[in-house]
C-alpha positions in Angstrom: 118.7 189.4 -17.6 119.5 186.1 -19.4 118.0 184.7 -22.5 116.2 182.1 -20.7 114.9 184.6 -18.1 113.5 187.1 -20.8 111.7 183.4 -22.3 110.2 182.6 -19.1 109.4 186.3 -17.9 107.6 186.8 -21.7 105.9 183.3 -21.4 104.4 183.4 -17.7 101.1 185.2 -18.3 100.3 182.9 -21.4 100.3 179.7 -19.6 97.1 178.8 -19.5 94.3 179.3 -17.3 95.2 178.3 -14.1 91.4 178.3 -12.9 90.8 175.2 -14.3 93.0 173.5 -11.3 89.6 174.2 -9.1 88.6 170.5 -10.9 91.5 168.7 -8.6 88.8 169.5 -5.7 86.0 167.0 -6.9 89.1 164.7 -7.5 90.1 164.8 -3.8 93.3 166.7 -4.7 94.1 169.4 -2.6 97.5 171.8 -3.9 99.0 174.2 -1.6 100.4 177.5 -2.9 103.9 176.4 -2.7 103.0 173.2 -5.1 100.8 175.5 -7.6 103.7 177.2 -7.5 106.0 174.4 -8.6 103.6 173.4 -11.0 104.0 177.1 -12.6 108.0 176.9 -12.6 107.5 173.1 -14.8 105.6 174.7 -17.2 108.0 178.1 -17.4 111.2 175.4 -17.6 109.1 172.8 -19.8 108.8 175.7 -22.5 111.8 177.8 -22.3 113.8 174.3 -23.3 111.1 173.3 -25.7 112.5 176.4 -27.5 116.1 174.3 -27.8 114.2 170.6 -28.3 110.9 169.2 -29.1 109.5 168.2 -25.7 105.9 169.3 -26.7 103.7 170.4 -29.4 101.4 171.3 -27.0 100.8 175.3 -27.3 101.9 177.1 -23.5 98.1 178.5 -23.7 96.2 175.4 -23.3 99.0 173.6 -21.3 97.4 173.9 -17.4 94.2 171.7 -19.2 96.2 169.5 -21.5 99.6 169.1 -19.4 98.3 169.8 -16.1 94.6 168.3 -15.6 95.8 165.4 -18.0 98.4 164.1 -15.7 96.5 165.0 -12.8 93.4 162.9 -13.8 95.1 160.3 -12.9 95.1 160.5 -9.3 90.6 160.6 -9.3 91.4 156.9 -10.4 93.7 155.9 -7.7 94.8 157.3 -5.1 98.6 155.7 -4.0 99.4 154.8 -0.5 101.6 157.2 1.7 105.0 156.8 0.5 104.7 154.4 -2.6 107.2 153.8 -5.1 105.9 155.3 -8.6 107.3 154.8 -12.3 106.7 156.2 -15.3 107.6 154.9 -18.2 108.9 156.8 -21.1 108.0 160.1 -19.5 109.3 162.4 -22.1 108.8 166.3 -21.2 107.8 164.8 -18.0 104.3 163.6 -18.0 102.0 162.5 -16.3 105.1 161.6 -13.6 106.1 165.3 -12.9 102.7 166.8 -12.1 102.1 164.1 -10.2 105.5 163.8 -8.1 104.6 168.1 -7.3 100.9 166.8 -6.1 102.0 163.8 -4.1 105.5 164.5 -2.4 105.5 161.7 -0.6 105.6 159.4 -3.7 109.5 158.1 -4.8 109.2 158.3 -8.0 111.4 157.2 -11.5 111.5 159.0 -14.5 112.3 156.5 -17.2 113.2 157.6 -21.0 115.3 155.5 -23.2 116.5 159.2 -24.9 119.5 160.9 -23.4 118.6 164.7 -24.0 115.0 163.7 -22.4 116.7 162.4 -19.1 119.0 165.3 -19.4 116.0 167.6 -19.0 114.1 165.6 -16.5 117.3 165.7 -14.2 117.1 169.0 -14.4 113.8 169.4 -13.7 114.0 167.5 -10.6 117.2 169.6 -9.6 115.3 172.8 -10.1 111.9 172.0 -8.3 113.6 169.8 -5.0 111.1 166.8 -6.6 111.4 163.0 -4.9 112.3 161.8 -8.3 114.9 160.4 -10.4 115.7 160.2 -14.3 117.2 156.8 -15.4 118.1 156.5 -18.9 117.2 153.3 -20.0 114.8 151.2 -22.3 111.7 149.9 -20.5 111.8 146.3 -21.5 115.7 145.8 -20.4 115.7 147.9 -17.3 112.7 145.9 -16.6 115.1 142.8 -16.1 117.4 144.6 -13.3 116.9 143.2 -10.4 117.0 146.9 -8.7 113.5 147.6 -11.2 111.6 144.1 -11.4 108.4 144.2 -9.5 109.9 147.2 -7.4 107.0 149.5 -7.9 103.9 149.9 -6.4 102.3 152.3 -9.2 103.2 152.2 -13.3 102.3 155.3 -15.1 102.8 155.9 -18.8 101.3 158.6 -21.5 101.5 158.5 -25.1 103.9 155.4 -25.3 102.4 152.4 -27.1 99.8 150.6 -28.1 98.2 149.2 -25.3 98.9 145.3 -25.8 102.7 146.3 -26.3 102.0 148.6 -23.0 100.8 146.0 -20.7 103.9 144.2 -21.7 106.2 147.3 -20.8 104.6 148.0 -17.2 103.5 144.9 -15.6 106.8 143.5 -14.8 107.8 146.5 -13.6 104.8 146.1 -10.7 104.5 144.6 -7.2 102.2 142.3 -6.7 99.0 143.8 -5.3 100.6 146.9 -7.5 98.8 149.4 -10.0 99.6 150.7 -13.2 97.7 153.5 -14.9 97.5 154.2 -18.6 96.3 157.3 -20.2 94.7 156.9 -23.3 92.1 158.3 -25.5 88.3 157.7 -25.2 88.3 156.3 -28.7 90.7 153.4 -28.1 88.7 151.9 -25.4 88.4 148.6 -28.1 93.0 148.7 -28.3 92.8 148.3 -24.2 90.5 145.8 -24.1 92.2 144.0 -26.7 95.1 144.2 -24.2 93.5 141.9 -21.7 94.7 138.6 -22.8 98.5 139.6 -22.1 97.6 141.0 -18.8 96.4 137.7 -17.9 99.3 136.2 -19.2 101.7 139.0 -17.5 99.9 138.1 -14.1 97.5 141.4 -14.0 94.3 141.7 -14.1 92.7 145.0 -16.4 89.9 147.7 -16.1 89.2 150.6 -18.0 87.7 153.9 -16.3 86.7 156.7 -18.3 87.1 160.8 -16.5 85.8 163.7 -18.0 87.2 167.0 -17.0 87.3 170.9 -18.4 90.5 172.0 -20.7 90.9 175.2 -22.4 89.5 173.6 -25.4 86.7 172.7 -23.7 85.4 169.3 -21.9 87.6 166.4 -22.5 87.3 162.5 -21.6 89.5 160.3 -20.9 90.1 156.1 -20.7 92.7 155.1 -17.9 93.3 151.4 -18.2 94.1 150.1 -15.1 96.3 147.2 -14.4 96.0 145.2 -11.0 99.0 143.1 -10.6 97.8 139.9 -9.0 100.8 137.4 -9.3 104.4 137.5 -10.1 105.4 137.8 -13.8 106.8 134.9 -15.7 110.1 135.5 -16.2 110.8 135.8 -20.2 109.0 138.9 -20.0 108.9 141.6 -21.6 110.6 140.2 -24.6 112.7 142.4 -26.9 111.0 145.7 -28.4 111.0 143.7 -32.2 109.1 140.6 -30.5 106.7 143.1 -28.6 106.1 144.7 -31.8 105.5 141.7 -34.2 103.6 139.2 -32.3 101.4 141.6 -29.5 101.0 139.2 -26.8 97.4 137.6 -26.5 96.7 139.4 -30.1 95.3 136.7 -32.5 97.1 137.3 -35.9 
């Protein structure tokens, strides 16, 4: 037996608990075996190569609520239309876009990351679990120039990437008009998304915040998911660099 076997044999009965998925009901989400069983292999693969690179600081044990339901979550928001095009932006270890490609299979979905070991990792991952998904290397605010990613996508998703000003300015152009782009954040920066509205008015989106509360092994959790409706096209000297982003949020007084 391999090294990475014997990591993933040892680690499989301390990944979480696995009843808390009986939440995805009241959400409308409905996993067969076969995808609970895709979900296990992630988390097996997410944390034999975390023991190589830092993907997550996340302990295996409370992974199913915080990995799992977190990215999940999402979809008791919005629910995508058959066969959508989904993106999500500097996915990292994978997350939300991963558990949510092995819930919806019919979604296409892009794994963006700007970091080449990242994309490394999430080409394997959608290698070893057969996802509808692809890793592109790339920084958000240049790829979202290409003509093959400029208001390509019907659904944005991002976790952990920015402030939310800076955010709005990242996902919006990347959205079809009439598309939606979903934003995990905490329950205590409900005042940074709102402060966000301005540029999605200027970015041609309009934006909502909805708040979900849901059981982790640590106990019940809420969450804020600002939601961005794309209602026109974006103007086209946007998003500006990362150092323009940065400096002058847009629609941020200074």
């Amino acid at each position: 037996m391999g090294i990475r076997n014997r990591i993933l044999q040892g680690m499989e009965t301390h990944i979480g608990d696995w009843s808390l998925l009986s939440q995805l009901a009241r959400w409308g989400v409905t996993l067969s075996e076969s995808q609970r069983a895709r979900l296990q292999q992630y988390l097996d693969h997410l944390y034999a190569v975390n023991q190589q690179m830092n993907l997550t600081r996340v302990p295996p044990e409370q992974a199913v609520g915080r990995h799992l339901l977190d990215s999940l979550c999402l979809l008791a928001v919005y629910t995508p239309p058959e066969g959508a095009s989904a993106l999500d932006i500097g996915s990292g270890a994978g997350l939300p876009g991963v558990p949510i490609a092995i819930a919806r299979p019919d979604l296409k979905f892009t794994l963006l990351d700007s970091h080449g070991k990242t994309v490394h990792f999430l080409q394997e991952t959608c290698k070893l679990l057969n996802l509808n998904a692809v890793a592109v290397q790339a920084r958000a605010e240049a790829w979202a120039q290409t003509p093959e990613a400029r208001e390509a996508f019907d659904l944005v998703t991002a976790r952990a990437v920015a402030k939310m000003p800076a955010l709005t300015e990242l996902m919006t152009p990347f959205l079809k008009v009439g598309g939606t782009g979903l934003a995990l954040k905490s329950i205590h920066e409900l005042d940074e998304i709102r402060a966000a509205e301005p540029a999605a008015r200027i970015l041609g989106a309009s934006l909502t915040v909805q708040t979900i509360e849901f059981e982790t092994e640590q106990g019940t959790v809420q969450r804020a998911v600002a939601v961005l409706h794309k209602v026109r096209p974006t103007p086209p000297q946007y998003p500006r660099s990362w150092a323009q982003i940065t400096k002058r949020p847009l629609g941020v007084k200074a």
